[in-house]
Every structure is written in C-alpha cells, then in structure tokens.
N, C-alpha and C positions, 0 to 999 in steps of 0.2 A: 421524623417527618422531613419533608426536603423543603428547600429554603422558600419561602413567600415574599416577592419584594414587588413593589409599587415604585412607576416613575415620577409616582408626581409628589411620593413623601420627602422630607427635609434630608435622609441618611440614605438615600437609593444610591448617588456616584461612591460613596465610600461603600456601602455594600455591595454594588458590582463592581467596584476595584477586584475586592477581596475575593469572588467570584472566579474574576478572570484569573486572578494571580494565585489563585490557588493550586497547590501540585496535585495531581492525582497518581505520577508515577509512581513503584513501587519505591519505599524507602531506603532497600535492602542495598546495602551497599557491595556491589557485585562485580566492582571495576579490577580489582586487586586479583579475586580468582580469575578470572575471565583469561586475564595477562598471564595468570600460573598454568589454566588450561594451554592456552593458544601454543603456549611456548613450550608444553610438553608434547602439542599436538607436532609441532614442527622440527621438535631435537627428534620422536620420535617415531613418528609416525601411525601406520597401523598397531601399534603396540602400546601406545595409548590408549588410540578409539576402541580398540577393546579392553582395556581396563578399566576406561572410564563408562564404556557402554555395561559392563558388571557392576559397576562401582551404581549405577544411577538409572540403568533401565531393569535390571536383575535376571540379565541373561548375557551367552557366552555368545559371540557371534560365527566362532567354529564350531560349534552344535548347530545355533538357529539359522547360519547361513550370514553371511555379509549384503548379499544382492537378495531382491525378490525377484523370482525367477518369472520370464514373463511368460510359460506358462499360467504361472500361478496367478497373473495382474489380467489375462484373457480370463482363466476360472472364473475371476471375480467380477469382471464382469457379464459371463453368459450364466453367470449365478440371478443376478440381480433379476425383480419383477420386470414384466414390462414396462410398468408406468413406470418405474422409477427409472429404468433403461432411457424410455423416452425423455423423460423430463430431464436428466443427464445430459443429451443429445441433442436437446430444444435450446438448452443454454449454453451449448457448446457452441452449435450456427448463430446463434444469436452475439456470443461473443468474439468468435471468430469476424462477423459480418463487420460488426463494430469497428475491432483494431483495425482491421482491412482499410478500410477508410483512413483510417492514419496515418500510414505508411507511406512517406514522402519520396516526392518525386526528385531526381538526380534533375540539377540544373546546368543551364550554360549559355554563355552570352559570351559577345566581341562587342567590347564597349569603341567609342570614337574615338581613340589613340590604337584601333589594332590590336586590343591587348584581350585574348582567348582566357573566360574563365571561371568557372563555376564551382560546384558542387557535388560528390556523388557519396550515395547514402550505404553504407553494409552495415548489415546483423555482425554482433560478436561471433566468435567462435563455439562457444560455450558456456552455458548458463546453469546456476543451481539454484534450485526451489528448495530452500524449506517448507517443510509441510509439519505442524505441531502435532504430535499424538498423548497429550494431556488431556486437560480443561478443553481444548478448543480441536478436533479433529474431522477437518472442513474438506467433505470434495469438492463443494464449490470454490473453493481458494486452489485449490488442485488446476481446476480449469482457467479461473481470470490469471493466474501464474503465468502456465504452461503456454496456453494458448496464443496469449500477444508476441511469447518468443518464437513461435513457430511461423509469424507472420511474417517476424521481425527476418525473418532470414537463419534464423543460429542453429546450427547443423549439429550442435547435440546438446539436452537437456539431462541434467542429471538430478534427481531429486533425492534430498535427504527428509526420513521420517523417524523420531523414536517409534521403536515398537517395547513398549513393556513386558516383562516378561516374554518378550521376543513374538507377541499377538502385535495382527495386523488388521489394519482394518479394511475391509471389503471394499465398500463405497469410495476409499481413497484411492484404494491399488483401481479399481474400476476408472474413474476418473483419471487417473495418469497415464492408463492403455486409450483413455476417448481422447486425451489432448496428446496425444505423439510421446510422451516421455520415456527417453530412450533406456535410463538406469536408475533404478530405485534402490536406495543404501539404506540399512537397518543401524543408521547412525542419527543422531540428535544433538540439540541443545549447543553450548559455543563450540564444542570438540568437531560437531558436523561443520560448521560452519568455517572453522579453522582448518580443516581437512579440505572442504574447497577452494579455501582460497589458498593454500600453498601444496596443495596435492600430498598425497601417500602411494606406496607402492600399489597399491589398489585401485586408488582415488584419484583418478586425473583433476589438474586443477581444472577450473570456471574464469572467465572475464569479469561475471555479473552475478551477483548473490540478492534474488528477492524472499520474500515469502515472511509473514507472520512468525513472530515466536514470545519466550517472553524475556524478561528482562535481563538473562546471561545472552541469548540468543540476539537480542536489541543490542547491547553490548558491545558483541563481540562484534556483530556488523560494523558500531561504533569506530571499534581500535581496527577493524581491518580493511576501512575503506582506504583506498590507494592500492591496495595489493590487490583490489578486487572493487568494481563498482557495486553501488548496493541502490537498491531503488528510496528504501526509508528506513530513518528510527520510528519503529511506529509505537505510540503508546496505546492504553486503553481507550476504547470506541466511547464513541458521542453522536448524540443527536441532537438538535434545535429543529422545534415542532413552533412555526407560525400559523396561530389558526381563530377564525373568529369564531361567534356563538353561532353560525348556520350548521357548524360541524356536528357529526353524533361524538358526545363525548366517547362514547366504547372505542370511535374506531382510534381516537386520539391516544385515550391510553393505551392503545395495545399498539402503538407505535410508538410510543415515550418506551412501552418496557419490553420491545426488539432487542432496545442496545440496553438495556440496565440487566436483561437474564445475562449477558456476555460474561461480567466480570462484576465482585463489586465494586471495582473500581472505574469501571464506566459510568457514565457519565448522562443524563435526559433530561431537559429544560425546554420548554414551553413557555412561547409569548402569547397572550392574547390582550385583547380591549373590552373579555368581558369577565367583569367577576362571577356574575352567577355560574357560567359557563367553565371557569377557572375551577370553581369549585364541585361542579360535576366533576370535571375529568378528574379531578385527585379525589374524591369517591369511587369513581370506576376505576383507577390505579388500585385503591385497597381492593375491591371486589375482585379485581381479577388479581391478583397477587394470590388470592387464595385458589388458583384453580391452575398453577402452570408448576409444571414439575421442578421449571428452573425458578420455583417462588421465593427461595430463601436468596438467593445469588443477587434477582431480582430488587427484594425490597431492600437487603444492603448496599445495594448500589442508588434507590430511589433513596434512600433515607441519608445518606452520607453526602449524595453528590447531586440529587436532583432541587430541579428550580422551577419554579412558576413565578413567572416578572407580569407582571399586569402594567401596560401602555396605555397611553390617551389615544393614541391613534395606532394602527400597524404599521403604517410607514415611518415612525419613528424607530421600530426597532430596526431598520438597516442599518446605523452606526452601533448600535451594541453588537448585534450579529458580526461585525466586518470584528470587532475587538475581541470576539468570542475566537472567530475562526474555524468555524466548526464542521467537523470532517464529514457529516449527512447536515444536511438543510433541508425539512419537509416547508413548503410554501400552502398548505392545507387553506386555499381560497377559493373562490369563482371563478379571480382575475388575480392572477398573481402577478401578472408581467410587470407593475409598476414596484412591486417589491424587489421583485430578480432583478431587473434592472440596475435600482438603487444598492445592490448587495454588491460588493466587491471580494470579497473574502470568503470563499467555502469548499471543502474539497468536494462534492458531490449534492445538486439540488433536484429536488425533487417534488415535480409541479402540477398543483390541483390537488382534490380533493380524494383522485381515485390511485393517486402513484405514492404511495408507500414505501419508504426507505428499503423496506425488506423483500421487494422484485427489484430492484437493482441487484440483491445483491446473490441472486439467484438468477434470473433472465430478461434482466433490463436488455442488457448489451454493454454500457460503458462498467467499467473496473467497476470492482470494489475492494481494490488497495488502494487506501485512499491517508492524507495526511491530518495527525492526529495533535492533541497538545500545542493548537493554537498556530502550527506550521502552514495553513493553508495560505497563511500571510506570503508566504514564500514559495513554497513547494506544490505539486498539481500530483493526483494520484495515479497509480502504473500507466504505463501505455506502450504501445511499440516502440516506442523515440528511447525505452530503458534498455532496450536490448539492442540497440543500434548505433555508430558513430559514423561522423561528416566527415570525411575530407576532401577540403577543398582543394584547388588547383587551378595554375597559370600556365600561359604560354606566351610568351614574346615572339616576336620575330625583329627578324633586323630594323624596320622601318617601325615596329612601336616600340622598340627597346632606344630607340634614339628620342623617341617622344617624351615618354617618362626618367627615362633614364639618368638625364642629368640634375633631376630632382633629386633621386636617391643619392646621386655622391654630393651635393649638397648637403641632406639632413645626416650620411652617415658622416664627413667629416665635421660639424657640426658637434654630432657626438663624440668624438675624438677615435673612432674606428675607421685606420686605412684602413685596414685591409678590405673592410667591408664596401668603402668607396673604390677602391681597383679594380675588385672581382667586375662590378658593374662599368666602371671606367673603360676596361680593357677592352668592351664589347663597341663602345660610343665610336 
C-alpha cells in the first residue's frame, strides 16, 4: 500500500523527512564495471563494442550490421500508419516550434569607456543520443532528443541504440529519420556511450551526450562528463499530482500511474485537502491497476514508493513540493496560479485540470528530459542552450583601452603578475 501521511498529525515532518530522503536509485553498485568498460572501450576500440555488444545484446555486429542503414530508418517510417505517421509529425512541429523560441540571440553593446562587447551563441559540432532499447524504447524521446539539436545548430547528430538480438525497433528508426538524425549505431549501454565520447575507428567522437538510459548508461555519463557534455544523471520518473475534491478521481489515478507503469522504481504522490476524495482516488488506483498491461510494474512502483499527504489547505503544500523537487508537477485546479506561483522547485508543471503530465510528454512542445531525484533544486530539463556554447568577446581601441586600462595594471600587480600588467601597460 503506498504511504498515507497527514500534515496536521504529530509524526508528518519526520515522515516527510524520510520521504524526501529516501533513495529510489538502483542499488546495484555499477561504478567499478562502468570504469572496466569505458576503459576497454578506449585501449580498444571497435573491438570492444563488439564483444561487449555479444557479450549483452546476443548478437555479432559484422553479421547485423554496425550502422542502420537509412534506407532502412525511411522503410520504417513509410511503414508506419497514417495516424501514427501523423501524430509523429504533430509532435515534431510542436517541439520543433517550442526550442525555436529558445535559441538565443548573439549580443552587442559599446558601453561609455568605448569598450565593443558582447556575446555570440554556436551549436556544438556534434552530438549523441542515447536511445534505450530495453524496458523503455521511446520514439518520443527520439524526437525531444534530436530535435532541440537540430535547432541548436549541431551539424551532425549521431544516435546510439541497443538492438537485441540485433532487432530494431520501427517507431524509433522512424522517429530519428522525422528528427534529422544523421547516424544510427547498433551499440548500447556504457560501451555506447564511452565510444562517443572518445571515438572508435567507426565512431566519430560527440561534444554532448544526452538521452535516457539506465544506471551503467547514467554512470558512465557520470565518470565521462568532461570529455563530453552531458545534459543529466537522470534517475527514475516521478510525479506530484496537486488536486482538490472537484477532481474526477479516475482522471487522477490514471495520472498518478503514468509514471508508476515506467519502472518500479518510479515514484507518484498526490496532495490533496480532501480525504474522502483521497480515498477515492487510491480506490480507483487499485481498479485500474487491474486493467493496464504495464499493472504489475505499476502497483510495485505504487506500493514501494507512492504517497498520499493530506493538507489543511493546498497552498501549504508549496514548501513540501519545493523539498520534493519534483521532475512533472500536475497543479489539477480551476485556479492554479497562486500555487505555481508559490512553487519554486519542479522540472516540468502542469496546469489545470485538462493538461496531464502525459501530453507533455508526447505534444505539449517543452521537453520531456526533465531532472529527476530531487535535482530540480538545481538543474532545469533539456533545451537548446545543451547543445550550444557562448563566447563572449571584447574590443578596445586606443582611446578605451586608456580608459580602463590602468585599472587592470593596478589589480594585476596587486596580484603579484607583471607580466599581466605590461602586456596592458605597453599599450597605455
């Protein structure tokens, strides 16, 4: 049964301590191999990634091929129905429109010392997507991926997916022909990821490594940021449903167990101010638990890690929410503005009674790479600004370099660095 807690009982702050503070990540201690892969990916190369692609997908990649050929990623998708083609293609422009909007603009100003200087914005050179072909084998992730780098500027996208037993999946190769992705590798797990970020004779390396995996793949991201930007460690999915008794409880639980079919280690809690209404919806959580294929996935994830907090008021739960951190926030109200407002902390909200965490994460428009395990405190989910870097820039002339100038050989002899005060000196 998932947890029941009351703000106004005498043991509520020690029981949402334990809440918050509780791990959900995988326990499996994966740090040790990860460093034994990476490091045979990079003494050896392609000679690795297929050993370890027999060793753990159970197939040879000089039989099944190395690359998907993009014939085969067009088949797949003049395969697909129409509607699904369509609906592909409705959340492509939709997220396509979205990152557009985010893409910053190059700046530039002459401030009153004469001094020329701003800002100008480029896409990396190249980028890699993991794409998962386990438990989770998402064209939608295919698309929020792909698409923000193509906005971003990055002139070549190269995607890594296991394929098992060297099977591919349709809808994913379909989706990475609808978002531009230029090369598709029948490689996975940390050895893909270690293979972009130091390259093989195959495998050109990447700037930037995003995309979902799991926790060899979270890992290795881990030990290889620096040699490669990465957008997030992400952990298992969560959601926090704010919703009062005007709600239909059906439509609540079937948005509590969105993210609880994910994994069972995902994570659904639910505030409300009403109990009877409380105790609807975890009736209609069991009713429907018995009617979804992902049921058993579902209720070990509802029974291990879910919550229902009952509140005096709903605008109290903006300070537990900010300490949850919680990577979807549904605002299930009439008027939610005074809640979102008071929220400080959430990677992705979701406002009213008719927007459901699960078009977001299909054809909202904004991401759904979003930060997970409490990180929204800090971190904000994909967007074009992951595939892109600033650099800034100055220009003196004679007549401002005399302005400021003799500030700088001030502060740099100060520090005890001529040379640093000459170079400027020289010019005064």
């Amino acid at each position: 049964m998932p947890l029941r807690l009351d703000s106004r009982d005498a043991g509520f702050a020690a029981a949402f301590d334990a809440l918050v503070d509780a791990r959900r990540e995988a326990d499996e201690d994966v740090s040790r191999a990860v460093t034994a892969i990476r490091a045979d990916v990079r003494a050896h190369g392609d000679a690795a990634l297929a050993e370890l692609t027999r060793r753990f997908d159970g197939h040879d990649l000089d039989v099944t091929g190395w690359q998907v050929p993009k014939a085969e990623r067009q088949a797949a998708l003049a395969g697909l129905t129409p509607d699904l083609r369509a609906a592909l293609e409705l959340a492509a422009e939709r997220i396509r429109a979205y990152h557009a909007a985010q893409r910053p603009a190059d700046s530039e100003t002459v401030d009153a010392a004469g001094v020329r200087m701003g800002a100008r914005w480029r896409g990396v050179d190249a980028a890699g997507l993991y794409v998962p072909g386990g438990r989770a084998a998402y064209p939608s992730s295919v698309l929020m991926n792909a698409i923000p780098a193509r906005v971003a500027g990055v002139e070549r996208l190269a995607m890594v997916t296991p394929t098992p037993k060297g099977e591919t999946n349709p809808l994913v190769l379909a989706a990475a022909e609808i978002a531009g992705v230029d090369e598709v590798w029948r490689v996975g797990g940390a050895q893909a990821i270690a293979a972009l970020a130091y390259g093989t004779d195959r495998i050109a390396p990447v700037d930037v490594v995003v995309g979902p995996g799991n926790a060899w793949v979270a890992e290795a991201k881990r030990q290889l940021y620096g040699v490669v930007g990465i957008d997030m460690v992400a952990g298992p999915s969560e959601i926090v449903v704010v919703a009062d008794g005007a709600n239909d409880p059906a439509w609540i639980a079937a948005d509590l167990l969105s993210q609880a079919e994910h994994d069972p280690t995902s994570q659904s809690i639910l505030f409300t101010d009403d109990a009877a209404f409380a105790d609807a919806v975890a009736a209609e959580v069991e009713r429907q638990l018995g009617t979804l294929a992902t049921g058993a996935t579902a209720s070990a994830s509802w029974a291990a890690n879910g919550a229902i907090i009952l509140v005096g008021d709903l605008l109290e739960s903006a300070p537990l929410i900010d300490r949850l951190a919680p990577e979807h926030l549904e605002l299930a109200l009439a008027d939610p503005e005074p809640l979102f407002a008071a929220v400080r902390h959430a990677g992705s909200v979701f406002l009213g009674r008719y927007t459901p965490e699960a078009v977001g994460d299909y054809v909202g428009g904004p991401n759904h790479v979003l930060p997970t395990g409490r990180r929204a405190r800090f971190s904000s989910g994909l967007s074009v600004l992951d595939f892109m870097k600033r650099t800034s820039f100055l220009a003196c002339d004679a007549a401002s370099i005399a302005r400021i100038g003799p500030a700088a050989v001030a502060l740099a002899e100060a520090e005890g660095l001529p040379a640093h005060a000459r170079s400027v000196a020289v010019r005064l």
